[in-house]
KOLTOR-509139 format. One record per residue (C-alpha): residue in one letter; x, y, z. Coordinates in steps of 0.1 Angstrom, whole numbers, plus 5000, padded with zeros to 4 digits. Layout:
residues N
aXYZ ...
This chain:
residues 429
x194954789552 x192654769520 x192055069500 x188955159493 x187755089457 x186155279430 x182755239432 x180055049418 x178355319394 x182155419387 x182755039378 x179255059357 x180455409336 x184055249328 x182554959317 x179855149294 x182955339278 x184755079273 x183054769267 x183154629229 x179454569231 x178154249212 x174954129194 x172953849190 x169853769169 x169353819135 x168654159140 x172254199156 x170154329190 x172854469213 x173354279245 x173154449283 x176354499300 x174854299327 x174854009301 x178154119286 x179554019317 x177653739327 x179153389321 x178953269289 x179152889279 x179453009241 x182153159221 x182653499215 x183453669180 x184954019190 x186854109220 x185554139251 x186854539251 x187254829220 x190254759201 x191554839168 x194354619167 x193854349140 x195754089161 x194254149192 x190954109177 x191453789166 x193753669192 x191453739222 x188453529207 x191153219207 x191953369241 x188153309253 x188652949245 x191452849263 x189953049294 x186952819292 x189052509281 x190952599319 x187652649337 x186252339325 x183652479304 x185152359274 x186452039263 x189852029251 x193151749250 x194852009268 x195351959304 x195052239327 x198852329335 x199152349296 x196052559294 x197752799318 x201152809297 x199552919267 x197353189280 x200453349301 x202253339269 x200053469248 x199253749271 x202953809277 x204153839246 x200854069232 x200554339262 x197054439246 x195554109255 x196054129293 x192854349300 x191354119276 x192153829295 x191353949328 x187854129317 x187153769305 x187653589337 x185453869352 x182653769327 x183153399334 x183453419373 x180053639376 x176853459376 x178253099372 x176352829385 x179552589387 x181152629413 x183952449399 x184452649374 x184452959395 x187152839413 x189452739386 x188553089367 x189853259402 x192953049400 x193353129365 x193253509374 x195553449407 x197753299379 x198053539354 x198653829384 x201553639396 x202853729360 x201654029345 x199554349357 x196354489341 x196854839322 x196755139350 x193055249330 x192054889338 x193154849373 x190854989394 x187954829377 x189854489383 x190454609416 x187054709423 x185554349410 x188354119436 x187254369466 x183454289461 x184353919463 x186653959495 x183853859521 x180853749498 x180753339501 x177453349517 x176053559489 x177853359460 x176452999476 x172753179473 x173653279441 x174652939424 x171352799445 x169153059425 x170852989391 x170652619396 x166952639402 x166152879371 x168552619351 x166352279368 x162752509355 x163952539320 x165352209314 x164951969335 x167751709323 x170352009332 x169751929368 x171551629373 x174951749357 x174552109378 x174051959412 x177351679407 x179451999398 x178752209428 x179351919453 x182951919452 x183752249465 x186952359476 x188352709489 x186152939495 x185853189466 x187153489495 x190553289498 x191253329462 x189753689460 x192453779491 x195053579472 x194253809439 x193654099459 x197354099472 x198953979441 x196854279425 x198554499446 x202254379446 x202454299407 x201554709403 x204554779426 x207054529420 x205754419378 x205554049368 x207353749366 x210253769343 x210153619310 x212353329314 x209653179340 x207353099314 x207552739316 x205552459323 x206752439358 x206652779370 x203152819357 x202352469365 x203252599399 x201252899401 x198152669389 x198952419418 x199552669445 x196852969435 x196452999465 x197452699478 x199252599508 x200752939516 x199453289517 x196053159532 x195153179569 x195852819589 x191452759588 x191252749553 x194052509548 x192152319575 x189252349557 x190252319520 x188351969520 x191451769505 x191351389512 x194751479534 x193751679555 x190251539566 x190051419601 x193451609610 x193851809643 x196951999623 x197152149587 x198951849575 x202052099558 x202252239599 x203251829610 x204651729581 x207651949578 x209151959614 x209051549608 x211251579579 x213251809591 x214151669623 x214751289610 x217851379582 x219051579617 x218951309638 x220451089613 x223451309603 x225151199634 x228451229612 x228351559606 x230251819636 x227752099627 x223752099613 x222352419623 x219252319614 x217152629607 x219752909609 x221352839578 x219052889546 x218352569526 x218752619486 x216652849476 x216152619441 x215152339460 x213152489484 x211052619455 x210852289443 x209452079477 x207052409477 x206052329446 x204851959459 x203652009490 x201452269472 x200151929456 x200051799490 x202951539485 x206251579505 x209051309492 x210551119518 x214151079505 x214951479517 x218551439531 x218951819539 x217151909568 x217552269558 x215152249531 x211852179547 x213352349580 x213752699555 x209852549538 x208352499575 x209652949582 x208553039549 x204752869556 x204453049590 x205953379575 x203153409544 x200353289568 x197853559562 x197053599599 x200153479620 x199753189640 x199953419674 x196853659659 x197654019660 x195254089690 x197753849712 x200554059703 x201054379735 x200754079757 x203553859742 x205954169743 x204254249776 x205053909795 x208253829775 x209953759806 x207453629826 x207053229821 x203353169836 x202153479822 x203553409784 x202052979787 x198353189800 x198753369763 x198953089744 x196252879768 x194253209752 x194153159715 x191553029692 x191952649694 x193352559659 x196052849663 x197152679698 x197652339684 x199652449656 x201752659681 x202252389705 x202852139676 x206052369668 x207152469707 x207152079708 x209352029673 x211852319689 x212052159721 x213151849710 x216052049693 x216952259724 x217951869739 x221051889751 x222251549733 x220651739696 x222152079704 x225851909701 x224951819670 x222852139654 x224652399673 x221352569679 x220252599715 x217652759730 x218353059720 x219453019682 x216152819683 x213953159691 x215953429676 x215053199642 x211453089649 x210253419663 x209653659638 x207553359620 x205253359649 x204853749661 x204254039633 x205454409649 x202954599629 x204754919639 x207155139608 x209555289633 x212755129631 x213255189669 x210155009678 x210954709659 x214354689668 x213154669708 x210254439701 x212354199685 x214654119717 x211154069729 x209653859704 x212753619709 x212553599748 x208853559746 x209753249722 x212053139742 x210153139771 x207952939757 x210652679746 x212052639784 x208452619800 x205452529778 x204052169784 x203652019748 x203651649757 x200151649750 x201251659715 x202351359709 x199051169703 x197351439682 x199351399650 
């Protein structure tokens, strides 16, 4: 449940407090707040907020740079992972340049006609939350600005439309370059704002990223996966607009890993024991084939079929919305021993969320084969008690009620296992 956030005049008085207010002209003529933190295609020469630390002060203007060098507002030899490396850093190791940073991605995410660029400057902010949290006087603002963007696409696609078109009136040979860089959209700008939202959240809780992940691939990480492939509902990996996943009936991750997961089974035939799923693969190199699928590239020399079998749990796990929807959930528990009852629940749900589901009944069943369980050790039963708390969330905080509803979730699972007809399957992937 969201809290609600401060609100908007609240956001406007913190901002006239604190704000380190620039001029322009030769008359030094103070500029609005509403152009303070309006995107800005120039450089800056103070901070963005009051400060009275040297360092900061000349650090954050360098800081400005490299936030539009990321965004692509700014040419630089840098690329974009290295971009994202040094800002982290700097910010790490200077604690008075975090609000800087992130009052600068709000200024450079708010009326910008690209929408490119206001997708990279959301990743950039989903990036630095993963590592570091804004002060507790800047939070709420912060929190404030992510909450407004939770459920405005609509309104941010009218906005780029109105920007473009003031740009096109006062210089006509701007057109051209504005209308190639809002064709190639991606997420929507809500994903990212749900991604920062609960990153906002956690990092206040739980703090940052330790120190010795600063490195190119941890960061280069976040920038690849921000939000990438996981934490994001199953339609907007469907809809991301990536060249692999267009035409697909599946999010391509949902298909791809049960295939690489099942062929090293199969072919381990010398091996007594692979119970594939139940054991954890290695928690390093599950990281690392997260890391590249987030790049939508899975290597085909895996020979563990732990790894992408622990990958495949972990994707259904962080799926915003589970892949049974919450609304579904009294009647899994309901029917969890009645087979015709628990196939009408899943004949019930929204079409993308049934294929998915049937896509991994179908995967489990081939498992619960008698000739494959000799080999895995998990039957039928092994199969659900590991598969079903990735598909059904108990919402519920008593410990008795989740304890009950788990035997539940299992034989619901497991129903489906024994009776649902998935052959359909075969020619959709």
């Amino acid at each position: 449940t969201l809290r609600k956030p401060i609100s908007q005049s609240s956001m406007a008085d913190w901002a006239s407090k604190n704000l380190n207010m620039h001029t322009q002209g030769i008359f030094r003529r103070r500029i609005s707040i509403s152009n303070m933190l309006s995107w800005n295609g120039g450089s800056i020469k103070k901070p963005m907020l009051i400060t009275s630390n040297r360092a900061i002060k000349k650090e954050a203007c360098e800081m400005f740079k490299l936030v539009q060098s990321y965004m692509g507002d700014r040419q630089t030899r840098m690329d974009r992972n290295h971009v994202a490396l040094v800002t982290v850093t700097k910010c790490w190791s200077m604690q008075g340049l975090r609000d800087e940073l992130y009052i600068q991605l709000i200024r450079q995410t708010t009326d910008n006609a690209c929408y490119r660029s206001l997708a990279w400057g959301w990743e950039l902010m989903a990036i630095s939350l993963a590592f570091f949290s804004p002060s507790p006087k800047f939070q709420s603002y912060l929190e404030g600005y992510i909450y407004r963007h939770l459920d405005g696409d609509e309104n941010i696609a009218q906005r780029i439309k109105e920007l473009v078109d003031l740009k096109t009136k006062k210089n006509s040979k701007s057109r051209k370059k504005r209308k190639q860089n809002t064709e190639d959209e991606g997420l929507p700008i809500s994903t990212y704002a749900k991604y920062c939202y609960r990153k906002l959240q956690k990092v206040a809780v739980t703090g940052g990223k330790k120190v010795s992940c600063l490195a190119p691939g941890p960061v280069g990480c976040c920038a690849s996966q921000a939000p990438g492939l996981s934490e994001v509902t199953a339609d907007s990996v469907m809809g991301s607009g990536d060249q692999v996943g267009r035409g697909a009936l599946e999010p391509w991750l949902a298909s791809q890993l049960p295939h690489q997961a099942h062929c090293p089974a199969r072919s381990l035939k010398h091996l007594c024991c692979v119970p594939v799923g139940r054991i954890p693969g290695d928690i390093d190199e599950v990281n690392a084939l997260k890391l590249q699928v987030d790049q939508w590239r899975i290597p085909s020399s895996l020979s563990d079929p732990n790894i992408p079998a622990s990958l495949l749990k972990l994707w259904y796990r962080e799926l915003e919305e589970p892949v049974i929807p919450q609304q579904f959930y009294k009647e899994c528990i309901s029917n969890y021993e009645n087979p015709d009852a628990a196939v009408a629940v899943v004949q019930l749900l929204p079409e993308l969320n049934r294929l998915v589901l049937c896509y991994l009944i179908h995967f489990l069943q081939i498992f619960a084969q008698p000739s494959n369980v000799g080999r895995t050790k998990m039957d039928v039963n092994n199969l659900a008690m590991v598969m079903a708390p990735n598909c059904l969330r108990c919402q519920s905080d008593d410990p008795r009620v989740i304890f009950e509803n788990t035997r539940k979730e299992m034989s619901f699972l497991r129903m489906l296992i024994v009776h649902l007809d998935t052959s359909f399957i075969k020619g959709l992937v």
